[in-house]
C-alpha positions in Angstrom: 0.0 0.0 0.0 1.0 3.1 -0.9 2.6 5.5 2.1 2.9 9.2 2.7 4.2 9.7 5.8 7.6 10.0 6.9 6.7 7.2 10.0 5.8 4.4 7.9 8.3 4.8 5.1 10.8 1.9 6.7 7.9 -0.4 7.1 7.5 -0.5 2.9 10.4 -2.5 3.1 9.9 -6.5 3.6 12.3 -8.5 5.5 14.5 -10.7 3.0 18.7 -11.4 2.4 17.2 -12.4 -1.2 15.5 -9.3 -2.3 17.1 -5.9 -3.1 15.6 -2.8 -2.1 16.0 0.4 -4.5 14.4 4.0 -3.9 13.3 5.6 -7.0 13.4 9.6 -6.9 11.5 11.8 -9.2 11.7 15.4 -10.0 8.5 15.8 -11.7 4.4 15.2 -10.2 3.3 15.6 -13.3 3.3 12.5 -15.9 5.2 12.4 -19.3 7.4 9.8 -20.6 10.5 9.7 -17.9 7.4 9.1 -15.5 5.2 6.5 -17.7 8.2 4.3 -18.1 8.5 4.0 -14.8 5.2 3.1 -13.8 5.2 0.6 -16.2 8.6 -1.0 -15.0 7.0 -0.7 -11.8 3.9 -2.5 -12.4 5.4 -5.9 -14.2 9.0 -6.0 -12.2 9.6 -9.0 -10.2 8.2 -8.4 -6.4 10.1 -11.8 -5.5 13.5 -10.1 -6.8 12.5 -6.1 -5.8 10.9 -3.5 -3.6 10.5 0.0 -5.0 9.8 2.9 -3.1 9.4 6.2 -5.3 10.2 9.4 -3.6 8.8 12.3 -5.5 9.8 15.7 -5.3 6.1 17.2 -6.3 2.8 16.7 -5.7 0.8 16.1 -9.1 -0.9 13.1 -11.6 2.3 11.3 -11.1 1.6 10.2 -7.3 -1.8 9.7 -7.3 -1.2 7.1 -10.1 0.9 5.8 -7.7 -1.4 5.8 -5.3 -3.9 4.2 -7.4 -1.7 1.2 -8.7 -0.7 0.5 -5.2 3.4 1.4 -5.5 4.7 2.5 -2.4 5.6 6.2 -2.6 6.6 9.4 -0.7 6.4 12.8 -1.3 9.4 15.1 -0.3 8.3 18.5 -1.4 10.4 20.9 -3.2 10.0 24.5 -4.6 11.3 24.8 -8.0 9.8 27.8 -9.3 12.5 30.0 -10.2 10.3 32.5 -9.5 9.6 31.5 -6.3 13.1 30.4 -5.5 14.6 33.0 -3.4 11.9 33.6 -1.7 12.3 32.7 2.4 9.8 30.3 2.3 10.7 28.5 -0.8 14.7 28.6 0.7 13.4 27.2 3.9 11.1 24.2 2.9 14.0 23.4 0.3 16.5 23.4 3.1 14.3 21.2 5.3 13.4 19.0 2.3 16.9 18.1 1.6 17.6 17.4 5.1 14.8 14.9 4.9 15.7 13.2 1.6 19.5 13.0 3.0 18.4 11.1 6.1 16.2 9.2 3.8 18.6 8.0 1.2 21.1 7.1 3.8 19.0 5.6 6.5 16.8 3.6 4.3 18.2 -0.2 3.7 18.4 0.3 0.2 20.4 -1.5 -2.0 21.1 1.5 -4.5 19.1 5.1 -5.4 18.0 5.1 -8.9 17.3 9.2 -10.4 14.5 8.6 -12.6 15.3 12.1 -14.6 17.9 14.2 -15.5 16.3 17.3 -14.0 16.8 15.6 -10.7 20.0 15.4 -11.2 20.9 19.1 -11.0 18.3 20.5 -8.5 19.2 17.7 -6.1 22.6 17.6 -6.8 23.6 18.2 -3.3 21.4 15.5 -1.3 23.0 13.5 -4.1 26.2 14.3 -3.3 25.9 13.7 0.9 24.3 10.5 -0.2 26.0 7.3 0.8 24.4 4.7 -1.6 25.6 3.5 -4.8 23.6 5.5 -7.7 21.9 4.7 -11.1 21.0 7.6 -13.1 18.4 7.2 -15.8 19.5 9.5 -18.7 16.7 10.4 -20.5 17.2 13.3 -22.2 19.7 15.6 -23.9 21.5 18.0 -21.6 23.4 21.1 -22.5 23.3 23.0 -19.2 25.4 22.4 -16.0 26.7 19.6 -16.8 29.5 20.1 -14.5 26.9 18.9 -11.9 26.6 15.8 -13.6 30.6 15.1 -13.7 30.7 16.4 -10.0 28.4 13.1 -9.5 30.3 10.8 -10.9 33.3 11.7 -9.6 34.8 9.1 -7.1 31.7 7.1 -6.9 30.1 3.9 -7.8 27.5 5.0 -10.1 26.0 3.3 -13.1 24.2 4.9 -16.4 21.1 3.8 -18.2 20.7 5.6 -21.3 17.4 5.4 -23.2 18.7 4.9 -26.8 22.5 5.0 -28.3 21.7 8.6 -29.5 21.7 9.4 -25.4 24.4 7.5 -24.7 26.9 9.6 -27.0 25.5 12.5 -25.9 26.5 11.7 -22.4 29.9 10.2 -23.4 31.2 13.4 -25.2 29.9 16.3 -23.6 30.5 15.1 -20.1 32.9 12.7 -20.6 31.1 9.5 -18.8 33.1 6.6 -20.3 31.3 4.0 -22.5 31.9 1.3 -19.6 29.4 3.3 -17.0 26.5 4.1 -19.4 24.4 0.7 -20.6 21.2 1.1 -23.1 18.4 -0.2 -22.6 15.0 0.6 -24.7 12.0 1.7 -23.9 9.0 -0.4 -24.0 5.7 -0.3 -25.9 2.5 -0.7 -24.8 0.4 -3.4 -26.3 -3.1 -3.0 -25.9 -4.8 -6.4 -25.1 -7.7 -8.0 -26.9 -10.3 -5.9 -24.8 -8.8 -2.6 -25.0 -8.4 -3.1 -28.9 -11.8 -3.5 -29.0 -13.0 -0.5 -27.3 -14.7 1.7 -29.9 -12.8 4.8 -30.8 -14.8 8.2 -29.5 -12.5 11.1 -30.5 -14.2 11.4 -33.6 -17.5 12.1 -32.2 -15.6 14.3 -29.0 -14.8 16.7 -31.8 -17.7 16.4 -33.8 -15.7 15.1 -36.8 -17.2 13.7 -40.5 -15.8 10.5 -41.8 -14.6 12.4 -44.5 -11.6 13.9 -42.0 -8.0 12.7 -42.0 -6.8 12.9 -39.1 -3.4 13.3 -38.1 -1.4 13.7 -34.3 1.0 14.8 -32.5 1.4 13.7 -29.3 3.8 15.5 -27.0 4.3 17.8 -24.2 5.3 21.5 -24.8 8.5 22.3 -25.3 10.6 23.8 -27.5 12.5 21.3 -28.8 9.4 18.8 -29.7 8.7 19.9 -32.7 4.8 21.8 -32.6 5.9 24.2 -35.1 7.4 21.5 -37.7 4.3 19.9 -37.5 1.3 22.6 -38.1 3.4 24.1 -40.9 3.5 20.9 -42.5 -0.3 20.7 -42.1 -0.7 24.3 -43.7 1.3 22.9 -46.6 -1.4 19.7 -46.6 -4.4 21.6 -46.4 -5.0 22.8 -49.7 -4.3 19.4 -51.4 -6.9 17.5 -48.4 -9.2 20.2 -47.2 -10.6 17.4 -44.9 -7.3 16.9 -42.7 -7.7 17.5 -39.3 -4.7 17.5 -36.6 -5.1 17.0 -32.6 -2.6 18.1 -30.4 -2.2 16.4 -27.5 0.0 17.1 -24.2 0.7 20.0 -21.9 3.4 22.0 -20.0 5.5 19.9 -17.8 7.1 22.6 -15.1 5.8 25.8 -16.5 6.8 27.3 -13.2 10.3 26.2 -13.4 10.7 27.0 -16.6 8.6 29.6 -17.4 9.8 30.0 -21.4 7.5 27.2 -22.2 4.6 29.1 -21.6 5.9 32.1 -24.0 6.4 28.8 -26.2 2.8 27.2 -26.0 1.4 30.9 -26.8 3.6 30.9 -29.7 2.3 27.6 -31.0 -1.6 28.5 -30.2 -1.0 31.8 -32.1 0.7 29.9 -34.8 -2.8 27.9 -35.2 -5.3 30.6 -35.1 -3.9 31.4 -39.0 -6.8 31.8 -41.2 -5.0 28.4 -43.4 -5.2 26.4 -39.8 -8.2 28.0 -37.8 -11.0 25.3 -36.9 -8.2 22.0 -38.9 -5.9 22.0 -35.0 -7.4 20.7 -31.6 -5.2 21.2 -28.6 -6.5 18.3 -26.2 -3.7 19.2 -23.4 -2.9 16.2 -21.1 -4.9 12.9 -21.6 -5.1 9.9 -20.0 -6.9 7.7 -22.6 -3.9 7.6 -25.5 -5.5 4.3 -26.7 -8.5 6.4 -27.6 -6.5 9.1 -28.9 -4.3 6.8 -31.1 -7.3 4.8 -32.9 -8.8 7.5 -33.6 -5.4 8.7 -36.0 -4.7 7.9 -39.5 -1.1 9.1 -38.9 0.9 9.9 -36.2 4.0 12.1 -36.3 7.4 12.6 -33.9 8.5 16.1 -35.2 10.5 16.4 -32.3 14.7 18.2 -33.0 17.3 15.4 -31.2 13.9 13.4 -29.6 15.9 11.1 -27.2 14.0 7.8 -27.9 10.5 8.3 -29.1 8.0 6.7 -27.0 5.2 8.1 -28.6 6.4 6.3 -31.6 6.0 2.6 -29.8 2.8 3.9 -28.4 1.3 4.3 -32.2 3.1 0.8 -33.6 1.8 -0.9 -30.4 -1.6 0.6 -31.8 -0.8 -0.2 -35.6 -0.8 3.4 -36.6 1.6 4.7 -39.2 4.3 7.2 -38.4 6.1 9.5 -39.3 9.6 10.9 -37.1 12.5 13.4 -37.6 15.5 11.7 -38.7 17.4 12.7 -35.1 18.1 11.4 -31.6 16.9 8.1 -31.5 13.9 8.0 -33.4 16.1 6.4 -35.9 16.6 3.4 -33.9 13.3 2.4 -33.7 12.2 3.7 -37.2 13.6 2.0 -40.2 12.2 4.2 -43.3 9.8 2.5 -45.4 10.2 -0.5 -43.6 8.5 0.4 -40.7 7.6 3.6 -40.6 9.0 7.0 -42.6 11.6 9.5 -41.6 12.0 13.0 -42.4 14.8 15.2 -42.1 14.3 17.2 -38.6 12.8 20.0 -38.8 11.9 20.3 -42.5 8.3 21.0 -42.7 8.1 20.2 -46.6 9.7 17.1 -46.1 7.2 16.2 -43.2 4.3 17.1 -45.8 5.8 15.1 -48.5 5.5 12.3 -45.8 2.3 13.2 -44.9 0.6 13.3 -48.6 2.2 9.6 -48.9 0.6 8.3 -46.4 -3.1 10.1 -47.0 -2.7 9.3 -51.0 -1.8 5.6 -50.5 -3.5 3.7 -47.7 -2.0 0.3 -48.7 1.7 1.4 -47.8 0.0 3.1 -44.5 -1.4 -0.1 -43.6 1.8 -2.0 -44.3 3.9 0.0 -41.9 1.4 0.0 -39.7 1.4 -3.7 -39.9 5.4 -3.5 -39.7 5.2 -1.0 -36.7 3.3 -3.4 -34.8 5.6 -6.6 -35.5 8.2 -4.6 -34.4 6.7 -3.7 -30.9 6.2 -7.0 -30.4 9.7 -8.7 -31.5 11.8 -5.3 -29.8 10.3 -3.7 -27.8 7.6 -5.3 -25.3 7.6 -4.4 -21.5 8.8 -8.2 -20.8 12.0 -7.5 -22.7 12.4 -4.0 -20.9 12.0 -5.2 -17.1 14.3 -8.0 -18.1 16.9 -5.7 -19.2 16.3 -3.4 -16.0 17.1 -6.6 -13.9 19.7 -8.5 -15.7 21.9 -4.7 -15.3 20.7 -4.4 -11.5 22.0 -8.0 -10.8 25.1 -7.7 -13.2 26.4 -4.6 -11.5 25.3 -5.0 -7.4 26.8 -8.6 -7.4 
């Protein structure tokens, strides 16, 4: 049963030689990919092998999904609104926070900490840093910014990396100089939906009052600057007058708006992009969603339009759903996407090439169908949650032996 209370956080932990104990902390409340995976890691690894306890940082969707699947959890609240920041407040409950997360990390029997996110990494660098455990850092996305913080880490410790794709790995090899021998990849997982979920009618359609006659085509990803929203609804524009019908949905929100307040200067920028006379009434924003199934069905095509995307697990999400995609040719979209075999790739950032991909796909439904077919296959010989928690553990027991 899940626990909020600093009182019953050592009784999470069962008695056992046999069974290792790892604390999993977590920058974000909110849920986007770094927190999905998790939760789905969660939910099929081996409670004979593991106990998890997650330790997040903010209150939000991510903890009450916690709460509802039954995973033990804690909430250690920080402030990390920079505008908040300096405030006395914000410097005292951050002060006290850390002090509880130290004694935490080092009091708990655990057998190692694992950060969940990168973002973690350098607001909690200095609990990190007091913290006696061995650490596993989950590299999940493409860092430019204090990445001395991330060197201080690793720095006359035992630590170990898992990067989400090779793209990450590199990244993380020659801009901070982590050696090839302390960074591991392991892939994502898909999602496949079982016999009774596939069933479940689609009802997007009729949510936004939509004809049969309307293509429709997604995005699905959170705002931020480097995902692409701009790509993608000027490649629509260019679609438009060729299939009048098209429709795109937009779906996802702000992750940390008050930490990082230039995304909301960057979802105004994409909502005024769509209120052009060429796009007015063809783009629905949707904002967060918990039924992707639904949302997913409901598409003809699904696109990743994201610069450098780190992995693409969007892209699994639509192959595990059989929906044709299209991703930027960056990052690690490429190791999941083979073009025309499975799926088409266009060059980042190139929104004529996206709509070239896009009036493929709407002109010939057979070679739609066939890489959604293809997607699919490849979910399901690559990339299934079985493989994924399998990977997780064989590193865990490889490397705390």
């Amino acid at each position: 049963m899940a626990k909020g209370k600093a009182s019953h956080i050592k009784n999470v932990f069962k008695k056992g030689e046999a069974i290792k104990r790892v604390l999993y902390l977590c920058s974000a409340g909110e849920i986007a990919g770094s927190e999905l995976s998790l939760l789905r890691y969660l939910q099929f690894a081996d409670p004979n092998k593991y106990q998890h306890l997650v330790v997040c940082c903010q209150h939000g969707k991510f903890p009450d999904l916690l709460k509802k699947e039954n995973i033990p959890f804690r909430i250690i609240p920080f402030v990390f609104s920079l505008d908040r920041l300096l405030y006395p407040s914000s410097i005292f409950q951050n002060i006290v926070s850390a002090w509880k997360l130290v004694r935490e990390l080092n009091n708990l029997s655990v057998t190692f900490v694992q950060v969940n996110d990168t973002l973690a990494l350098k607001f909690l660098f200095v609990p990190l840093l007091l913290c006696k455990k061995t650490l596993w850092f989950h590299l999940r996305n493409y860092e430019w910014k204090r990445l001395w913080v991330i060197r201080l880490l690793t720095k006359k410790r035992r630590y170990h990396c898992i990067a989400v794709s090779h793209a990450i790995k590199n990244h993380y090899r020659d801009y901070v100089g982590i050696p090839d021998s302390s960074i591991s990849v392991v892939h994502l997982a898909g999602d496949v939906p079982s016999r009774k979920r596939a069933r479940q009618k689609e009802s997007l359609r009729k949510e936004l009052h939509l004809k049969r006659s309307n293509q429709l085509v997604g995005l699905v990803a959170r705002f931020d600057v480097w995902k692409g929203h701009l790509t993608f609804l000027k490649a629509i524009e260019r679609v438009v007058p060729q299939y009048p019908n098209v429709r795109a949905v937009v779906v996802g929100e702000m992750m940390n708006p008050e930490t990082f307040p230039f995304l909301v200067e960057y979802k105004a920028k994409v909502l005024h992009y769509a209120s052009r006379p060429s796009l007015k009434g063809r783009v629905h924003f949707l904002g967060w969603r918990d039924d992707i199934l639904n949302i997913l069905k409901s598409l003809g095509v699904l696109v990743s339009a994201s610069e450098k995307e780190p992995f693409g697990l969007t892209v699994l999400e639509a192959f595990s759903s059989a929906v044709p995609v299209i991703g930027s040719d960056s990052g690690g979209t490429p190791e999941i996407i083979e073009h025309e075999k499975n799926g088409l790739l266009f060059r980042t950032g190139d929104d004529a090439d996206l709509a070239r991909c896009l009036v493929r796909l709407l002109n010939d439904r057979r070679l739609a169908q066939r890489l959604a077919r293809a997607g699919r296959k490849t979910v399901e010989e690559r990339f299934t949650i079985q493989q994924y928690v399998q990977n997780i553990e064989r590193l865990h027991e490889t490397l705390t032996t």
